[in-house]
C-alpha positions as CSV (number, residue, x, y, z in Angstrom):
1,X,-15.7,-9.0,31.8
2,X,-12.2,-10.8,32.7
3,X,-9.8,-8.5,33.1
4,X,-6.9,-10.7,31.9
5,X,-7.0,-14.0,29.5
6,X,-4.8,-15.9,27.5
7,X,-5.4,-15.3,24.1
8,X,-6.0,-11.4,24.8
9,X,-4.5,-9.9,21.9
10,X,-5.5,-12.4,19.2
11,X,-9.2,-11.6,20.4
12,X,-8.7,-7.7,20.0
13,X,-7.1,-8.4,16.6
14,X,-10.2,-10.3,15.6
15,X,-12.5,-8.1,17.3
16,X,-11.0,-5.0,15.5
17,X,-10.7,-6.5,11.7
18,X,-14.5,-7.4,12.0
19,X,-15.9,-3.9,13.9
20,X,-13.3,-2.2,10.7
21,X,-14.9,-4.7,8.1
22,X,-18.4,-4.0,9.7
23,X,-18.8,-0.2,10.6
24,X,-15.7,1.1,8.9
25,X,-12.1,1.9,10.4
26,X,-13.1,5.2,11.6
27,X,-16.4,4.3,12.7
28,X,-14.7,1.7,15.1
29,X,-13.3,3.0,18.9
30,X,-11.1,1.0,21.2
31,X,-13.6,0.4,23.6
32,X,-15.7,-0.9,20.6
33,X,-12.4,-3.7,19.8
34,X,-12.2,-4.6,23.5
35,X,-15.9,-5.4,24.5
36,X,-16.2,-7.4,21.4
37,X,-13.1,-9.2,22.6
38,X,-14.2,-9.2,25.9
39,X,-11.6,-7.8,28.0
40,X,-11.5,-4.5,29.4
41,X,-10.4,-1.0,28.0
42,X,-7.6,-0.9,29.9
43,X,-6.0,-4.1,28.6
44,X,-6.6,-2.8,25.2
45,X,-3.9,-0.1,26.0
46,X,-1.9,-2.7,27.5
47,X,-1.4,-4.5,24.5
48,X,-2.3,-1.2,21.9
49,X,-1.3,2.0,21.9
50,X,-4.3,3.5,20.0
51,X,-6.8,1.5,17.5
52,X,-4.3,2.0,14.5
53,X,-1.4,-0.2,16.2
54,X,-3.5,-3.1,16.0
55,X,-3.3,-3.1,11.9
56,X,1.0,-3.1,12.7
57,X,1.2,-5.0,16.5
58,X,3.6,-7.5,14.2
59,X,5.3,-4.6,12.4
60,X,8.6,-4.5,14.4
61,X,8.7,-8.9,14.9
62,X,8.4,-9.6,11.3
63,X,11.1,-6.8,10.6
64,X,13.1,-8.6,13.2
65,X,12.7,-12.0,12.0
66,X,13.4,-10.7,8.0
67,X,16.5,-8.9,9.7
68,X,17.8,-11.8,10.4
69,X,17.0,-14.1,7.9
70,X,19.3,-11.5,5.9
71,X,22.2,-12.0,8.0
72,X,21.9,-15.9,8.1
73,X,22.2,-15.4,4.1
74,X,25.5,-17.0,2.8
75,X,25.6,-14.9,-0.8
76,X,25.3,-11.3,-0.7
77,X,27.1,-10.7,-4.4
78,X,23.5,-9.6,-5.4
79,X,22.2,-7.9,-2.7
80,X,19.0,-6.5,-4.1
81,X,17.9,-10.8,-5.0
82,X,19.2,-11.6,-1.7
83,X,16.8,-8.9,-0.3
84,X,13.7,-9.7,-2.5
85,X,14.7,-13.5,-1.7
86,X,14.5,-13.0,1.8
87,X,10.9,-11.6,1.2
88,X,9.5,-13.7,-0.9
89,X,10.4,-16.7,1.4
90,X,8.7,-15.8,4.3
91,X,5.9,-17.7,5.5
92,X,3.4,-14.7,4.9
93,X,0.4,-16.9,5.7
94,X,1.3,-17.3,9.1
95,X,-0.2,-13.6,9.4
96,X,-3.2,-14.7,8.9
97,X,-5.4,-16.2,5.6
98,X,-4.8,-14.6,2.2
99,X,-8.2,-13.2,2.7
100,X,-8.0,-11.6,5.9
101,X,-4.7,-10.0,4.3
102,X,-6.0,-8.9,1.2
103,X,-9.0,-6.8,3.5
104,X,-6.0,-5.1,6.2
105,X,-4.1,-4.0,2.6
106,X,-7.4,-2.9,1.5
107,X,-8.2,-0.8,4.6
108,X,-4.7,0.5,5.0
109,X,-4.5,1.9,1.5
110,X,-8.2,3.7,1.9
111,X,-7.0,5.7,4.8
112,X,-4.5,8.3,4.6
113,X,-3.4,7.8,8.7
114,X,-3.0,3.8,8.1
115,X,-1.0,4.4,4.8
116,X,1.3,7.4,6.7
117,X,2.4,4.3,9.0
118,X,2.2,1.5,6.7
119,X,4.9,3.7,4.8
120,X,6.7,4.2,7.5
121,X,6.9,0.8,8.9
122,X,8.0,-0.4,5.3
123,X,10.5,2.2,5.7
124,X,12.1,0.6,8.9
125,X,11.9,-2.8,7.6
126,X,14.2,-0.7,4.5
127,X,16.4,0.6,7.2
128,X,17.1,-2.4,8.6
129,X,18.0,-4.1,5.4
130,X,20.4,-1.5,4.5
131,X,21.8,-1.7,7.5
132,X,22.5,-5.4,7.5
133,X,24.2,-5.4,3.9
134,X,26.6,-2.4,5.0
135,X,27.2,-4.5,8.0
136,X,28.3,-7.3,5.9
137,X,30.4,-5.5,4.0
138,X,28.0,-3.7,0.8
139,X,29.1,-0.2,-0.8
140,X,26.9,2.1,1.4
141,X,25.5,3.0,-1.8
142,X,24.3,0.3,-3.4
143,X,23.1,-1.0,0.3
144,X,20.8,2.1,0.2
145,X,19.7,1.6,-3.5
146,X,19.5,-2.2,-3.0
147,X,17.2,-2.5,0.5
148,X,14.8,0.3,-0.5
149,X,14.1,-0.8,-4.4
150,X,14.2,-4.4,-2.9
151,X,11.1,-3.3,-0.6
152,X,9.4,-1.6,-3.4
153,X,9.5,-4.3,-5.7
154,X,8.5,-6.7,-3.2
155,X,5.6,-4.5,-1.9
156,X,4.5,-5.0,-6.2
157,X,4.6,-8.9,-5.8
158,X,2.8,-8.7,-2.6
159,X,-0.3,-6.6,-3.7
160,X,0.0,-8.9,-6.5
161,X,0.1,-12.3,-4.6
162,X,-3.1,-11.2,-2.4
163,X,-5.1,-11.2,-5.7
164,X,-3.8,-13.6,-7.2
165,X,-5.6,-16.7,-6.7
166,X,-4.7,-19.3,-3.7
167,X,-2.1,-21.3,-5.6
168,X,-0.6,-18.3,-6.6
169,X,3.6,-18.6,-5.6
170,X,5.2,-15.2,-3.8
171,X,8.6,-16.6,-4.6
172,X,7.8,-16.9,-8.6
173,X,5.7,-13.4,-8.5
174,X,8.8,-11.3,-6.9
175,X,10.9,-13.1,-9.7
176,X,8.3,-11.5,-12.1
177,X,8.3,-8.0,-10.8
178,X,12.1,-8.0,-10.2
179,X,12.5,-8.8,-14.1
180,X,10.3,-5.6,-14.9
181,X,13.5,-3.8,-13.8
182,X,15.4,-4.6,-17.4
183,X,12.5,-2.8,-19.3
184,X,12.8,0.5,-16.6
185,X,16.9,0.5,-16.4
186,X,17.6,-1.1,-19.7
187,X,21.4,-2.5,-20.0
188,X,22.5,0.1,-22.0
189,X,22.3,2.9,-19.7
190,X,24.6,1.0,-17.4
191,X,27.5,2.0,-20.0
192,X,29.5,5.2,-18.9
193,X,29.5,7.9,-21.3
C-alpha cells in the first residue's frame, strides 16, 4: 500500500461516498475509506480528522471563496439579494455531479451527528456573511437578519435544485424561494403601528 500519492484525498472522498452508499454511514470505518483508497490509515488522519470530516473537507474553502465573492460585490443596498446572489452563483457543480450531491444531502440529513455539523458549518458560512456586510458598512441588525435568512432561503433552493431535473437553474430557483418571503412577511406588516 503507498503510503503517499497524489490524488490521496480525492481517493478517500470516493472511497468513503461508495463504502456510505454501500454498507451505510455508520457501518463504514476509516480504515474501511483508506484501504479502498489505497493509502494507509495513517494518511487518512492526515487529511481527516475522523470519518465525518470527509462529508465537510470543503466546508471552510467554499465559505472562504463565498466570503469573498461578498466583498468583491459592488451593491450592498439589498443585502439579503446580494447574499442569496452570491449563492446562487456559485459554480456548485464543481463539488461534484448533481447526483453525487443529492446522495451526501441525503445521508447528512438521515443522521443526527452529520446534520449537528452540517448545521453548524451553514452556521459559519452565516457568520461570515454577517460579518462581511457589517464590515462594509450594514446596520448590525439587519446584517444579522439578512446573512442568516439569506442562508436559509438558499439552503430551500438548494434542496430544491438537487431534485430538480439537470437543466434545472440555481440562480432562477433562489429567485423563487426568495419571493415566498412576500406571502410569510406580507407588506403590510412593515407599517408601524
Amino acid at each position: 500500500m503507498p503510503r503517499w500519492e497524489q490524488g490521496s484525498a480525492e481517493r478517500m472522498k470516493q472511497a468513503a461516498m461508495e463504502l456510505f452508499t454501500e454498507q451505510g454511514f455508520e457501518q463504514t470505518s476509516a480504515v474501511q475509506i483508506a484501504e479502498r483508497a489505497r493509502v494507509t490509515t495513517r494518511t487518512f488522519f492526515r487529511y481527516f480528522s475522523d470519518k465525518e470530516e470527509v462529508l465537510f473537507a470543503d466546508a471552510d474553502t467554499l465559505n472562504e471563496a463565498l466570503v469573498e465573492q461578498l466583498r468583491q460585490t459592488s451593491d450592498l443596498a439589498e443585502p439579503l439579494r446580494a447574499v442569496t446572489s452570491v449563492l446562487a452563483a456559485y459554480d456548485w457543480g464543481q463539488l461534484g455531479s448533481r447526483e453525487s450531491l443529492r446522495r451526501r444531502d441525503q445521508m447528512i440529513h438521515s443522521n443526527p451527528r452529520l446534520l449537528e455539523r452540517d448545521l453548524i458549518k451553514r452556521q459559519q458560512m452565516a457568520d461570515g456573511f454577517r460579518d462581511t456586510l457589517r464590515q462594509r458598512g450594514v446596520d448590525a441588525d439587519i446584517a444579522e437578519l439578512a446573512a442568516n435568512t439569506a442562508a436559509q432561503i438558499f439552503r430551500t433552493a438548494y434542496r430544491q435544485w438537487l431534485t430538480s431535473g439537470d437543466d434545472a437553474d440555481l440562480a432562477t430557483i433562489t429567485e423563487a424561494v426568495t419571493a415566498l418571503l412576500a406571502t410569510i412577511v406580507p407588506a403590510s406588516s412593515h407599517q408601524p403601528r
